[in-house]
C-alpha positions, 0 to 999 in steps of 0.5 A, spaced: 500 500 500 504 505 502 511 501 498 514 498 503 517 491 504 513 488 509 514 481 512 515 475 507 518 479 502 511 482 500 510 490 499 504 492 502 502 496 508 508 498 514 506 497 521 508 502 525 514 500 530 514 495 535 507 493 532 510 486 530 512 482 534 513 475 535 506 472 537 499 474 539 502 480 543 504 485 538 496 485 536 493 485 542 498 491 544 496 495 539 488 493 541 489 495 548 491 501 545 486 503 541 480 502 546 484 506 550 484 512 545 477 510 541 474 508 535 477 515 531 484 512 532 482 505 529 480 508 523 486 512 522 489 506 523 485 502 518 485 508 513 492 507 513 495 501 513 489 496 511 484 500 506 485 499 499 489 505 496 484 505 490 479 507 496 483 512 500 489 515 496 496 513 496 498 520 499 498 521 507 494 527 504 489 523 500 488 519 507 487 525 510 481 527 505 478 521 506 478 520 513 475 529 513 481 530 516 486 535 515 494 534 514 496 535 521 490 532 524 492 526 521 499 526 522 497 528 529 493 522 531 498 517 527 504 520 531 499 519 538 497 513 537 505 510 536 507 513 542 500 510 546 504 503 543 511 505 546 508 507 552 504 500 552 510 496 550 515 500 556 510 498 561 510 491 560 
């Protein structure tokens, strides 16, 4: 989706840092995350990493558009959200 080389030598959508991790932990990391921050952050999230280019845009601004956000707005949330996930992992 976003070009990057994702795992088994596939390019496809990136995971934010520290998402994969061997096992179930890295999912369910990031699921406790999310509940924390609300259903806005999981369709950031989605709209990102999961969608389908054709149906949000390649660009952080196509995104941003479709989601009815602004840039920074955007920008703003992926950022809390990893740094939500980094605080999460320090904690374990």
């Amino acid at each position: 989706m976003n070009g990057h080389l994702a795992t088994g030598g596939d390019y496809g959508s990136a995971l934010p840092r520290g998402v994969q991790i061997p096992g179930l932990r890295g999912y369910i990391r990031v699921e406790r995350v999310l509940r924390r921050l609300g259903p806005h952050y999981r369709q950031t999230l989605e709209a990102v990493h999961v969608k389908s280019s054709v149906e949000t845009g390649r660009t952080l601004r196509q995104i941003a558009d479709y989601l009815g956000l602004t840039l920074s707005g955007l920008t703003t949330r992926l950022s809390r959200f990893k740094e939500h996930l980094r605080d999460d992992g320090a904690q374990l």
